[in-house]
PAZAPA-4460 file (N, C-alpha, C; in steps of 0.05 Angstrom, whole numbers, plus 32768, in hexadecimal, padded with zeros to 4 digits):
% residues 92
    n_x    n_y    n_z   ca_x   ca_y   ca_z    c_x    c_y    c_z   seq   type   mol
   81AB   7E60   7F5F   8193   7E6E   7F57   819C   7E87   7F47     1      X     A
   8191   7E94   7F30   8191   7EA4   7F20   8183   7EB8   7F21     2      X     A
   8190   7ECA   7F1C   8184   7EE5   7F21   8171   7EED   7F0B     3      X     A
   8166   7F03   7F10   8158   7F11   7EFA   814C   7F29   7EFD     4      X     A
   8149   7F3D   7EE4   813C   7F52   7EEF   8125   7F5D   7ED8     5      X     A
   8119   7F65   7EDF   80FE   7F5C   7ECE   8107   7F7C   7EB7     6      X     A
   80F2   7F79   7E9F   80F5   7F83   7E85   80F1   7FA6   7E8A     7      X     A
   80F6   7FB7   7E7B   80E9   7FCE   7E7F   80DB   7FD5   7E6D     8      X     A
   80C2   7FCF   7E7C   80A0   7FC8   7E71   8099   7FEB   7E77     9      X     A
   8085   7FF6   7E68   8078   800D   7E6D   8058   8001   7E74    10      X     A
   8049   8009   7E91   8030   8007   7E97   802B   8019   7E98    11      X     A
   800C   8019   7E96   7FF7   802C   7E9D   7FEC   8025   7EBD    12      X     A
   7FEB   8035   7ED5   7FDF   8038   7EE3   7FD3   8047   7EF2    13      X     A
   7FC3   804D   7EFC   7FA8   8060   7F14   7FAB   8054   7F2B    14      X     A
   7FA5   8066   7F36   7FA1   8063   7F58   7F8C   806C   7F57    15      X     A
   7F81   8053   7F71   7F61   8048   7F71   7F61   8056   7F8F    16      X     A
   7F40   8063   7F8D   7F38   806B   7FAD   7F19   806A   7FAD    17      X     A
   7F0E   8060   7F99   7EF2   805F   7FA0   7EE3   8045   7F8C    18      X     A
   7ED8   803C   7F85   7EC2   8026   7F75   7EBF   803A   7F62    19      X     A
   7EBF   802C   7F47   7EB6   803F   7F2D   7EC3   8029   7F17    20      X     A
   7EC0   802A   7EFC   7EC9   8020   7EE9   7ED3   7FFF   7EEA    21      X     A
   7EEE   7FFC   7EE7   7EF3   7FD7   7EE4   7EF1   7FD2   7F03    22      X     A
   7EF5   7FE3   7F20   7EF0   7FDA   7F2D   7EDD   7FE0   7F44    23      X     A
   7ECF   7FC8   7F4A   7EB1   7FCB   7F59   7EAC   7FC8   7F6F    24      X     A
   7E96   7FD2   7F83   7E9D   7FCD   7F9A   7EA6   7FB9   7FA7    25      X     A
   7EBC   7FB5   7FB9   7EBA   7F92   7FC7   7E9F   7F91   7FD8    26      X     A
   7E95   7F76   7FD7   7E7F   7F72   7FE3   7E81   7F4B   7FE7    27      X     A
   7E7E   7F44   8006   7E89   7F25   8009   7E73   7F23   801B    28      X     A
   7E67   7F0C   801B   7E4E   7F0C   8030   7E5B   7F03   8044    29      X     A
   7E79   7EFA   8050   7E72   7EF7   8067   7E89   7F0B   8075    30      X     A
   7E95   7F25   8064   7EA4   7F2C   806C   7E93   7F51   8076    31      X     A
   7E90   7F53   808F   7E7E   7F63   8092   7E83   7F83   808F    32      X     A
   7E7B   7F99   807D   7E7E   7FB6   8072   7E8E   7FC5   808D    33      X     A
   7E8E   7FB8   80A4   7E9A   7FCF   80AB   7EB7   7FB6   80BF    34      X     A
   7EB8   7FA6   80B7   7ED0   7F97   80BA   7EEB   7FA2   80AF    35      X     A
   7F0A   7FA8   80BC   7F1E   7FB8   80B6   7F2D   7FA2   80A9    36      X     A
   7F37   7FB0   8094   7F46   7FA4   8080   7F6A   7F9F   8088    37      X     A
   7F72   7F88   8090   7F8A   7F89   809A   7FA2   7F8F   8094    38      X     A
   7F9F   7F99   806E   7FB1   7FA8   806E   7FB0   7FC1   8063    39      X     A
   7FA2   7FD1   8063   7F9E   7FEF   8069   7F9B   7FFD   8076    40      X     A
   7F83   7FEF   8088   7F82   7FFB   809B   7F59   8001   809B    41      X     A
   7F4F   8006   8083   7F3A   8015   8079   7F20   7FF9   8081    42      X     A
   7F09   8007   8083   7EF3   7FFA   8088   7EEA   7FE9   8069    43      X     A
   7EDE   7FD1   8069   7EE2   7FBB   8046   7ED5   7FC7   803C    44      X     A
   7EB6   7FE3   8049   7EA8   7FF1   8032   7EB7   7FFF   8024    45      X     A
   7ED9   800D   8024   7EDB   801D   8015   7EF2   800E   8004    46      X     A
   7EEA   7FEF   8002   7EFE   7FE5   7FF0   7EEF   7FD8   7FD3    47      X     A
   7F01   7FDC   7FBE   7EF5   7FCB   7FA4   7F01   7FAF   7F9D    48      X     A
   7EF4   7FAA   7F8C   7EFC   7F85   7F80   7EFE   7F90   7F5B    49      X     A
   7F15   7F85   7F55   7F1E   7F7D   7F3D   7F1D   7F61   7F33    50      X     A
   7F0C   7F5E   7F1D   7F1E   7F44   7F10   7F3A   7F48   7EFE    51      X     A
   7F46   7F30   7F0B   7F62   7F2C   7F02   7F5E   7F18   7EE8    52      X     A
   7F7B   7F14   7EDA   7F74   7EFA   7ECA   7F6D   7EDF   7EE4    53      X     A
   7F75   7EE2   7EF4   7F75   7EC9   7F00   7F55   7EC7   7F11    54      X     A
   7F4F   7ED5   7F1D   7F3E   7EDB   7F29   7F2F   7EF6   7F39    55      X     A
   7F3F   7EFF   7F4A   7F39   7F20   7F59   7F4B   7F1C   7F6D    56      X     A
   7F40   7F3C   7F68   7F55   7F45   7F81   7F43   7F5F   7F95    57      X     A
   7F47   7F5A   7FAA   7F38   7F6F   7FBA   7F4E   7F8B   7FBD    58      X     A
   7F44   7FA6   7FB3   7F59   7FBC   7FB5   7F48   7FD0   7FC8    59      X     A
   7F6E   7FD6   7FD2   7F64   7FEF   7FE6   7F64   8003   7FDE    60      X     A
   7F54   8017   7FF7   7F56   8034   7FEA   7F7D   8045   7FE7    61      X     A
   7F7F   8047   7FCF   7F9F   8051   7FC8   7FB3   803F   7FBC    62      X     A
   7FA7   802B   7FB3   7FAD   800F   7F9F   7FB2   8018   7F86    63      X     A
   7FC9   8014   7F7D   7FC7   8016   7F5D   7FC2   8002   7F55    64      X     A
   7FAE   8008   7F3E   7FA6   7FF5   7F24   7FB9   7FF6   7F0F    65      X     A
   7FC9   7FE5   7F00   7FD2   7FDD   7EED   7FC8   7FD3   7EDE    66      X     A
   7FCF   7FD9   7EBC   7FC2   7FCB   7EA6   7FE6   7FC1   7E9E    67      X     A
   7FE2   7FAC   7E9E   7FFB   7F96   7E9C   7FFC   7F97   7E75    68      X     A
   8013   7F8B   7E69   8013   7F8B   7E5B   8006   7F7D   7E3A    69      X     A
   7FF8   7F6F   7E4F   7FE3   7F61   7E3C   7FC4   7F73   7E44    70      X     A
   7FC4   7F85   7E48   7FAE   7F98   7E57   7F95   7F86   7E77    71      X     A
   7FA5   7F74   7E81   7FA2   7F69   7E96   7F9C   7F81   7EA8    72      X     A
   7F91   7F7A   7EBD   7F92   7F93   7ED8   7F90   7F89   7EF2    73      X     A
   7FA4   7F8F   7F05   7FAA   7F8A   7F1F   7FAD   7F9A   7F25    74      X     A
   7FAB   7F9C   7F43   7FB2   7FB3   7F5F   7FD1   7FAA   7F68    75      X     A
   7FDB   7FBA   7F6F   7FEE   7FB7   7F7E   7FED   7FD0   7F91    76      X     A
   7FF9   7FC9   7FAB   7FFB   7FE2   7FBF   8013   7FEE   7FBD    77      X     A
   800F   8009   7FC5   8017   8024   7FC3   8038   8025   7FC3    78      X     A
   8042   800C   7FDD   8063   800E   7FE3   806C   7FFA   7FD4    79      X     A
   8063   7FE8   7FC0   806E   7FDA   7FA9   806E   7FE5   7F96    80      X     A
   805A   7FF6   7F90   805F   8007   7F77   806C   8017   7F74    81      X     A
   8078   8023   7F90   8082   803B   7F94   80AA   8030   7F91    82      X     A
   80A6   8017   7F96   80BF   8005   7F98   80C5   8000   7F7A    83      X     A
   80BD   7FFA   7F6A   80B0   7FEA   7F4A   80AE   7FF4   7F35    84      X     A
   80A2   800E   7F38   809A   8024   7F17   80A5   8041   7F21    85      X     A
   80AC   804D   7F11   80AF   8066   7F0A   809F   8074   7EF3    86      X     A
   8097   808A   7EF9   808C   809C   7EE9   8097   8097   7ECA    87      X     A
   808C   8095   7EBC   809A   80A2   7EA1   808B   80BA   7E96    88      X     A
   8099   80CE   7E8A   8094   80E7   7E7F   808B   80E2   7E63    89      X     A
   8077   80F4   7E5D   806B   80F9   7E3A   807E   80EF   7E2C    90      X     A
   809F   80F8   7E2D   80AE   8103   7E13   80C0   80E5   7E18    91      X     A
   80BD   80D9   7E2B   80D1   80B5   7E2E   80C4   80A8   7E12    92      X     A
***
């Protein structure tokens, strides 16, 4: 098996903590507003839904949103990102 290590791509991303703009509230009829989200921790009213290219994604509160390089947008959580991207400065 072959290794690899991925390109060094520059994204744009925000950290999400409330419903506003590309993403909207989650809302599932059978998943009930004050049911705990198993991996945050947080109650599903204070979570949003993105569409993905593929379909959606339900994000938590402290989720970064990425605009991928084709201006796509996904969530990823906080300790992948934190694993994955680095800052880049104005003057890079």
């Amino acid at each position: 098996m072959a290794k690899f290590r991925t390109l060094p791509v520059v994204v744009e991303a925000t950290r999400w903590f409330k419903a506003g703009g590309i993403v909207r509230p989650y809302l599932h009829p059978y998943v009930p507003d004050t049911a705990i989200c198993p991996h945050c921790g947080h109650a599903f009213h204070s979570h949003g839904w993105i569409d993905t290219l593929k379909v959606g994604h339900i994000v938590c509160p402290g989720d970064w949103i990425i605009t991928g390089v084709k201006g796509e947008r996904y969530p990823c959580k906080p300790d992948i990102f934190a694993m994955t991207y680095e800052e880049v400065k104005d003057d890079e």
